[in-house]
C-alpha positions in Angstrom: 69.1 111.7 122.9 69.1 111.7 119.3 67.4 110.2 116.4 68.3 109.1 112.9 67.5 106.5 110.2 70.8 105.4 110.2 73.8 105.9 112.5 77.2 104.7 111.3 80.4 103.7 113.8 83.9 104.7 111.9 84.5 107.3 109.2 86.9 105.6 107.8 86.4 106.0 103.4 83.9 102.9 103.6 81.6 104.6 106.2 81.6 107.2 104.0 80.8 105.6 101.1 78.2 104.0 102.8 76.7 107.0 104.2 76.4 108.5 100.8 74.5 105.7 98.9 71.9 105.7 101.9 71.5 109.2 102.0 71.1 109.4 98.3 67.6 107.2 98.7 66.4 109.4 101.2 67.7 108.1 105.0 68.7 110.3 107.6 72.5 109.2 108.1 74.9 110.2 111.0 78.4 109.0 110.6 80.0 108.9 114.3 84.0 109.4 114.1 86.5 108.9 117.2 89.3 111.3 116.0 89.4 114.7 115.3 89.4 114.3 111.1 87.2 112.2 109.0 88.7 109.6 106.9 89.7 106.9 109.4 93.7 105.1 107.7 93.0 107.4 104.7 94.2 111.0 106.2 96.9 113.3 105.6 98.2 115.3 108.3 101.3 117.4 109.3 103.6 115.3 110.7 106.6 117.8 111.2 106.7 121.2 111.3 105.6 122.2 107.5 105.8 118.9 106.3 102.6 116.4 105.7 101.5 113.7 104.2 99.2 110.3 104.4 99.7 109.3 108.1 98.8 105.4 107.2 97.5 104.3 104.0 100.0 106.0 101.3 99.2 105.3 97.8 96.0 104.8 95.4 95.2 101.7 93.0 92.5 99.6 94.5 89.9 102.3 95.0 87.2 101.2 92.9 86.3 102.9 89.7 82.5 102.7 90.5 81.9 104.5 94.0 84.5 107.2 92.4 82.3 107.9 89.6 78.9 107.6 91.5 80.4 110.0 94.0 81.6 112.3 92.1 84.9 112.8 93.4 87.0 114.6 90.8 84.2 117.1 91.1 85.3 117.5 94.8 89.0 118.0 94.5 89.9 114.2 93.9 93.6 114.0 91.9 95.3 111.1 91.1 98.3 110.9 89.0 100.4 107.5 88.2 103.7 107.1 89.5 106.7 107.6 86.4 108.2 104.5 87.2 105.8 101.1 89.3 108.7 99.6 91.0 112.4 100.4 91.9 114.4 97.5 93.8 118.0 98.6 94.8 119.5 95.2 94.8 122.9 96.3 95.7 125.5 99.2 94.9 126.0 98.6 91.5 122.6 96.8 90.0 118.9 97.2 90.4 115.5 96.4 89.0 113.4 99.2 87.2 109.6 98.5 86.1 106.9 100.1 84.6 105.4 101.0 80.8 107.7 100.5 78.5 110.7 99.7 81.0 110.1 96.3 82.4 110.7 93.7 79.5 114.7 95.1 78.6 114.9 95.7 82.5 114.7 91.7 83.7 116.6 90.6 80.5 119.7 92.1 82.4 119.0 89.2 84.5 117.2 87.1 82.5 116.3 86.8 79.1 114.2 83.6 79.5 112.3 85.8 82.3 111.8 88.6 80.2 110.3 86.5 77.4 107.2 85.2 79.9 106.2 88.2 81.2 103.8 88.8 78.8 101.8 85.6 79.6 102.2 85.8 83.4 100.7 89.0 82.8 97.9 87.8 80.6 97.1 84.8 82.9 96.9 86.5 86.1 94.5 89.6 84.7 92.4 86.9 83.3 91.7 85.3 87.1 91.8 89.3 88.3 89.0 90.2 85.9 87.0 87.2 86.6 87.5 88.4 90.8 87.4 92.3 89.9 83.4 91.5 88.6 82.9 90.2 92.1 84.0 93.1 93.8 81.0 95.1 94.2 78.6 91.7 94.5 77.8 90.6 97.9 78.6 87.1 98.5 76.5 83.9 98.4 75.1 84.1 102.2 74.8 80.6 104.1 71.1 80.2 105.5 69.2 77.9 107.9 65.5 77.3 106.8 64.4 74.9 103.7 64.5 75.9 100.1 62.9 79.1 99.9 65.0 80.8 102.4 68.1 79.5 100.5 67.0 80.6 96.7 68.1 83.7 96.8 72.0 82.8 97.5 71.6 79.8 95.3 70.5 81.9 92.5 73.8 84.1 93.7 76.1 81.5 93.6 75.1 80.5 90.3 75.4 83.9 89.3 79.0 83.5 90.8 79.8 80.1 89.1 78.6 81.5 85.6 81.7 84.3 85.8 84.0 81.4 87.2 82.5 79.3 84.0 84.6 82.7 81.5 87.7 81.0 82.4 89.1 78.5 80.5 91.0 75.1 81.8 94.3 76.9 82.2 92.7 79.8 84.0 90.6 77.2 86.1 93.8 75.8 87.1 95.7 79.7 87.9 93.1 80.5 90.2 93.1 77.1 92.5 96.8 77.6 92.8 96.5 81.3 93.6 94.1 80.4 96.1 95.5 78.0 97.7 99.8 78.2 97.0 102.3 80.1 98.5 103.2 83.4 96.0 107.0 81.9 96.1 105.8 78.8 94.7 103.3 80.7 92.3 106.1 82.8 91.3 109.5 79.6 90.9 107.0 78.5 88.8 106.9 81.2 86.6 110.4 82.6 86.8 114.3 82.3 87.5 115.6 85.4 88.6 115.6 86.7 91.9 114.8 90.5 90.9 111.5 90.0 89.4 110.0 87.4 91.7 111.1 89.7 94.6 108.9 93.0 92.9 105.7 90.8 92.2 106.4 88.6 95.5 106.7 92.0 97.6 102.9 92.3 97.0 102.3 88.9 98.7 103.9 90.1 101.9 102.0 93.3 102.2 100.3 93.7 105.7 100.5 89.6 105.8 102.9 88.4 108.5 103.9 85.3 107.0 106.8 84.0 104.3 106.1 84.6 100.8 106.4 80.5 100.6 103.6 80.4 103.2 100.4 79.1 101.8 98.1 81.1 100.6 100.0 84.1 100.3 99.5 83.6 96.6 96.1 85.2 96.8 97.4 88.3 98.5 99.5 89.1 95.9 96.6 88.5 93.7 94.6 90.9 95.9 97.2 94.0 94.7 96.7 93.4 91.0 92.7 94.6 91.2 93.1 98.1 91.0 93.8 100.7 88.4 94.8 104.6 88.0 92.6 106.9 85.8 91.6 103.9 83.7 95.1 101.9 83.6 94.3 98.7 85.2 97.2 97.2 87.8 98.7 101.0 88.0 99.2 102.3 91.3 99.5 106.3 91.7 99.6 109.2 94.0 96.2 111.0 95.5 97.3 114.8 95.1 97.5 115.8 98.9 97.4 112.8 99.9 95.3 109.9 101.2 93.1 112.4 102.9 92.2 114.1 99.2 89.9 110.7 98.9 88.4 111.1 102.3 87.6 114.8 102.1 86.2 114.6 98.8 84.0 111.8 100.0 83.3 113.7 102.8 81.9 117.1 100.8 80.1 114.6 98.3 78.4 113.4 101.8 77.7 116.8 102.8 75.8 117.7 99.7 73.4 114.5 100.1 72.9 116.0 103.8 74.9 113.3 105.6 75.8 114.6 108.8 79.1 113.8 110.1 80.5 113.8 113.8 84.2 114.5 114.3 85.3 113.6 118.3 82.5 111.2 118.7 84.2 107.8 119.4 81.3 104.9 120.2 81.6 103.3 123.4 78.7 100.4 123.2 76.1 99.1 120.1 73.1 99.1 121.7 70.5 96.0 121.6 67.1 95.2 122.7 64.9 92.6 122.2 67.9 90.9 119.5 68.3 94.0 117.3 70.7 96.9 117.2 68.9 99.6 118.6 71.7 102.6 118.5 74.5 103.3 120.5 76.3 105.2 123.0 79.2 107.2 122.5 82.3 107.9 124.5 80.3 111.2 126.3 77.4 109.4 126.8 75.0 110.7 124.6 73.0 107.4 123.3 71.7 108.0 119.6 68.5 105.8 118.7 68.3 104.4 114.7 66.3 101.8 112.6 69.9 100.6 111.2 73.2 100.2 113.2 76.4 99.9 110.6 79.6 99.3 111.6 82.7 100.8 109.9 85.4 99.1 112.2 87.2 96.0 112.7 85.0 93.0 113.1 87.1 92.0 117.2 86.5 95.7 118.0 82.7 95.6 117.3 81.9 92.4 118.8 84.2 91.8 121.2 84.2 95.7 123.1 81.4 97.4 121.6 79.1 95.2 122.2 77.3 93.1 125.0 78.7 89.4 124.5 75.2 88.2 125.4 73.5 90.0 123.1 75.7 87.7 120.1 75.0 83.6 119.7 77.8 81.9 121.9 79.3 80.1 118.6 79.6 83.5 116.9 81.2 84.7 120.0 83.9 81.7 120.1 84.4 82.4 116.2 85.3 86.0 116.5 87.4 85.6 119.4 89.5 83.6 116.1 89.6 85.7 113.7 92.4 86.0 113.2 94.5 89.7 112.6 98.0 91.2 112.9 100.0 92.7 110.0 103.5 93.2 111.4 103.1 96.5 109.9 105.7 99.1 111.1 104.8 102.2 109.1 107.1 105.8 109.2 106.8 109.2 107.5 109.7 110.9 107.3 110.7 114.6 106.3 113.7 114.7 104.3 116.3 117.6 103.6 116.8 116.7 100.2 116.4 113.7 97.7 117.9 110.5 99.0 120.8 109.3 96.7 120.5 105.5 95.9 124.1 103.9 95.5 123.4 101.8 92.1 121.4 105.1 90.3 122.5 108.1 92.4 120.8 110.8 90.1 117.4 111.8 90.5 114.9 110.2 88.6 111.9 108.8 87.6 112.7 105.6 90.0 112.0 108.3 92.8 108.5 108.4 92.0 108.2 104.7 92.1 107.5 102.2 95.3 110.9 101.5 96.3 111.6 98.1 97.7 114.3 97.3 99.7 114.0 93.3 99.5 116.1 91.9 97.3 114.9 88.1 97.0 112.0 86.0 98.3 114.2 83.9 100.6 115.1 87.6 102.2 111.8 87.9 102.6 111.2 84.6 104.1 114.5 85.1 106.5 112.8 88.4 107.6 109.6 87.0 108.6 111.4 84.0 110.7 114.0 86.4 112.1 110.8 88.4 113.1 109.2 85.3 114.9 112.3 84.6 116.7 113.3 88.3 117.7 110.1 90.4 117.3 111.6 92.7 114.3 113.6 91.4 111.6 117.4 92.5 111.6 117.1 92.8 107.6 113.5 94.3 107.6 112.0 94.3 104.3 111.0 98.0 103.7 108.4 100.1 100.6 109.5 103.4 100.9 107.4 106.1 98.9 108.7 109.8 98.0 105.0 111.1 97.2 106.6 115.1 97.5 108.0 113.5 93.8 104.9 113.8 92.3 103.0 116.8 94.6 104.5 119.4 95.8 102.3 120.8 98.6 103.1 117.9 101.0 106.9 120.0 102.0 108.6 122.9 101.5 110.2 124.4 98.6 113.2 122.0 98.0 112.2 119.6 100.7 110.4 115.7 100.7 108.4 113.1 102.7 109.5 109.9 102.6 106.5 107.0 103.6 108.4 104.1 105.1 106.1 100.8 104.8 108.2 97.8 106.9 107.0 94.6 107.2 108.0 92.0 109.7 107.8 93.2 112.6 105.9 90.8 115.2 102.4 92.7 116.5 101.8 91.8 119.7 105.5 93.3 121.4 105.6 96.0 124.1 106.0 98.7 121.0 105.9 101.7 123.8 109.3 99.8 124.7 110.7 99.0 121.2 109.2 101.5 119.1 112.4 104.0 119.1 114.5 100.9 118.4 113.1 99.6 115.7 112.4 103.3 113.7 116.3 103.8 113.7 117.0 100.6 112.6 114.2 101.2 109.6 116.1 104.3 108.8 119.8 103.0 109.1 118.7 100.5 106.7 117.8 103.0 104.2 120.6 104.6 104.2 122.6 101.1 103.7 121.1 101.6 100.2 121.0 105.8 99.6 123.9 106.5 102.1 123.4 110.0 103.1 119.6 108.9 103.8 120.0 109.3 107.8 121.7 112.3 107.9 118.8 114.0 105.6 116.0 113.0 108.3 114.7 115.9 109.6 111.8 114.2 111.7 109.8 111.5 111.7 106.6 110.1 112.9 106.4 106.4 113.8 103.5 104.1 113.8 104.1 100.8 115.1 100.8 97.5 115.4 100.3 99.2 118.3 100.1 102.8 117.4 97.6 101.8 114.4 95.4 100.4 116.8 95.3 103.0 119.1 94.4 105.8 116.4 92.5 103.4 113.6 91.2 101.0 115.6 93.5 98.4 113.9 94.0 95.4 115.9 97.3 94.0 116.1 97.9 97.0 113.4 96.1 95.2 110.9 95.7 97.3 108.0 93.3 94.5 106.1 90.9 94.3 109.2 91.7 90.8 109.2 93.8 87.8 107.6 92.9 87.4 104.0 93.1 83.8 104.7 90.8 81.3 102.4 89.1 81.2 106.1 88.4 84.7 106.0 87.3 85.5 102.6 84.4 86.2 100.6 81.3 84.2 102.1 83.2 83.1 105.1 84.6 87.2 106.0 84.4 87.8 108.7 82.2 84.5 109.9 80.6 82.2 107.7 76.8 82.9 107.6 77.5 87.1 107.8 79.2 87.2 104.7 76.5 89.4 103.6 76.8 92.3 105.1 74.5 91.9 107.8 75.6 91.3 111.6 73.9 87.9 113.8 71.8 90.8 115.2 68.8 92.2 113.0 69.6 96.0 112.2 72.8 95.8 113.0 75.2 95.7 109.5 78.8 95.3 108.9 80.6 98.0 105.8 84.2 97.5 107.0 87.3 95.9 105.3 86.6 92.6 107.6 84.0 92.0 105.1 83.8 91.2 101.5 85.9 91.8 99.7 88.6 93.1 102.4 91.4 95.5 102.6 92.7 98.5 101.2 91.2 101.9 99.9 88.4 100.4 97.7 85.4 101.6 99.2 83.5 98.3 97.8 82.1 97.3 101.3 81.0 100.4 101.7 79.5 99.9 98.4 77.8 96.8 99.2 76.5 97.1 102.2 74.5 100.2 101.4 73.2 98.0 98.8 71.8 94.9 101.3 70.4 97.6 103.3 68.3 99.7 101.3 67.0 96.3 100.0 66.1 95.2 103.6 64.1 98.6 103.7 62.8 98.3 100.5 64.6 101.6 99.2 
């Protein structure tokens, strides 16, 4: 039996962020971790003989500016570098769609000159509504309360807080962020434009670990979730982590080890532990029960309280709401070691588009085919695929003259047999590749596959989702993951939430991390 202050379950990058704030006021912190390397998504490991690279999440934007400088990390081997080129779409063998600095006005004139001319306003009205959300980020959400007035100040005080940053926009902005709220990103984006290239590269974002259409509503605000982050000070820029997703973990994890966290590699948690209504410790997966003051969980919201936990132990409507929340990316995610550079038909030369996130999905009503082709057959026949070439930009992920490829497919549906289909569906990812770079198939020298099912096995991803959750208007903010625990806190006292199924959700940001530490060294009075 052991004994600690605190005792976290996952470390993932937000336990570790977590674990870092508390142990910088002073707590005794134990972060427990099922597999066999710290960092939860964000790893990088081999793959294929000599070649590696980040095994689920693959690139760097949303990772917030904040916990990087309070940790630290460029201290502790943390290197990000931007990518040359944001976004290369192959439309077919002759044209394509090239953005980024400098690039992205004369590149949608070839298409549209009306197109080109707005994208200097769409731009300026959506980072108005971004800025406005990006000041919420690292703000724990007005909390819902039972009692009379003086148990409900403090969130009223929040929310006002909240409405005074709304209160910066003006009418039109007031207006943007209803409909990104609440409209489909195809509708968002018909409004805005003509072409088909452009509203494919900013609709792509909408369809990102969301199994739905790009015209489905709501998938507005996940495309609005994309456009938080920023690289090295360039807001909306997305970049490379030099070694890979891991570098962000295992810098984390030294700045941990300097403020004396201790950190458990091989220790999965079987149960949470409660007695008389408060989270007492757990019990890991060899039975060695570890008592704290404070239980936080670092792990999908249905995997805490629906098999680490005693059912009785949570009220009964709880229960009933978690058994909805609702999760399942259609995430089908690759990496692949290449033999050489794969040769796009429409810009067969190497080039900066290399470094870029190459999307192969031409048009929003592709998009929208793929996702009801998926419904109907469980994979799309035209999946809609990101592939990254990270070895582009660092070197040490292959061998001299060789590159990994990170395939990122969406549309495939998350609740198949994937032991069965798995195979099936990776050569179809790859044959499709090569439809645009032919050549592309015959350069695969291995590959590692990670289908809904394969991310939950390893991450603890349910139905592979790589947001912890929906970001549905149901499932944000106050209301994620259950209206009433929006702040942190689980329905059980000592027992707290730092996971992407809480505010403000998924991706490398390490904000609920963040957060959390925050609502809990105020509820010790550190």
């Amino acid at each position: 039996m052991t004994q600690t202050d605190v005792v976290i379950v996952g470390g993932g990058h937000n336990g570790l962020v977590c674990a870092w704030y508390l142990a910088r006021r002073g707590l005794k912190v134990v972060v427990l971790e099922k597999r066999h390397v710290v960092g939860g998504a964000a790893v990088t490991e081999e793959f294929h003989p000599g070649f590696r690279n980040s095994t689920a999440s693959y690139t760097v934007s949303l990772l917030n500016p904040r916990v990087i400088a309070d940790m630290e990390l460029a201290r502790h081997g943390l290197r990000v570098v931007e990518r040359r080129a944001s976004n290369f779409l192959p439309l077919n063998d002759r044209e394509y769609l090239l953005t980024g600095e400098g690039r992205t006005h004369d590149e949608v004139a070839k298409f549209s000159r009306k197109d080109a001319d707005r994208l200097d306003a769409y731009a300026d009205r959506l980072e108005a509504i971004a800025e406005v959300l990006r000041d919420l980020v690292l703000k724990a959400p007005p909390n819902m309360t039972e009692g009379g007035l003086l148990a409900a100040m403090p969130e009223l005080i929040k929310a006002g807080g909240v409405g005074r940053r709304m209160g910066r926009l003006d009418t039109t902005g007031r207006r943007d962020l209803l409909d990104l709220f609440t409209k489909s990103a195809g509708d968002w984006l018909d409004g805005w434009f003509e072409s088909d290239p452009i509203k494919a590269c900013y609709g792509f974002d909408s369809i990102v670990g969301n199994y739905a259409s790009p015209y489905a509503a709501g998938s507005a605000y996940v495309l609005l979730h994309h456009v938080f982050g920023e690289v090295n000070g360039k807001k909306g820029a997305w970049g490379h982590a030099i070694g890979g997703m891991g570098a962000i973990t295992q810098a984390m994890a030294k700045a941990c080890a300097e403020a004396d966290v201790t950190v458990r590699l091989d220790s999965g948690v079987r149960e949470v532990l409660t007695e008389g209504g408060r989270a007492t410790g757990v019990v890991t997966e060899a039975g060695e029960r570890i008592n704290a003051r404070t239980v936080v969980a670092n792990v999908h919201p249905g995997l805490l309280y629906e098999r680490l936990m005693d059912p009785e132990a949570l009220p009964a409507d709880f229960n009933e709401r978690i058994g909805r929340y609702a999760s399942g990316s259609g995430t089908f995610r690759m990496n692949v070691a290449l033999s050489e550079l794969p040769r796009f038909s429409c810009l067969p030369e190497a080039g900066d588009h290399l470094t870029a996130g190459i999307i192969m999905a031409p048009s929003l009503k592709y998009m929208d085919e793929a996702w009801m082709d998926a419904r109907r057959h469980g994979w799309s026949q035209k999946p809609i695929i990101e592939m990254l070439i990270p070895s582009t930009l660092d070197d040490s992920l292959a061998p001299a003259g060789r590159h990994v490829a990170s395939l990122f497919c969406q549309h495939v549906e998350p609740g198949l047999d994937w032991d069965v289909h798995r195979d099936t569906v990776a050569k179809l990812m790859i044959e499709t590749v090569d439809g645009y770079a032919p050549g592309f198939k015959a350069s695969v020298l291995g590959y590692e596959v990670n289908s809904p099912l394969d991310l939950e096995r390893k991450f603890g991803l349910i139905g592979g989702d790589i947001f912890h959750g929906k970001l549905s208007l149901d499932q944000l903010f106050s209301a994620r993951p259950v209206l009433g625990h929006g702040s942190y806190r689980g329905p059980v006292k000592g027992l707290y939430m730092c996971g992407a199924g809480t505010h403000p959700g998924g991706g490398v940001t390490g904000a609920p991390g963040h957060n959390a530490a925050r609502e809990i060294l105020k509820d010790l009075g550190r």
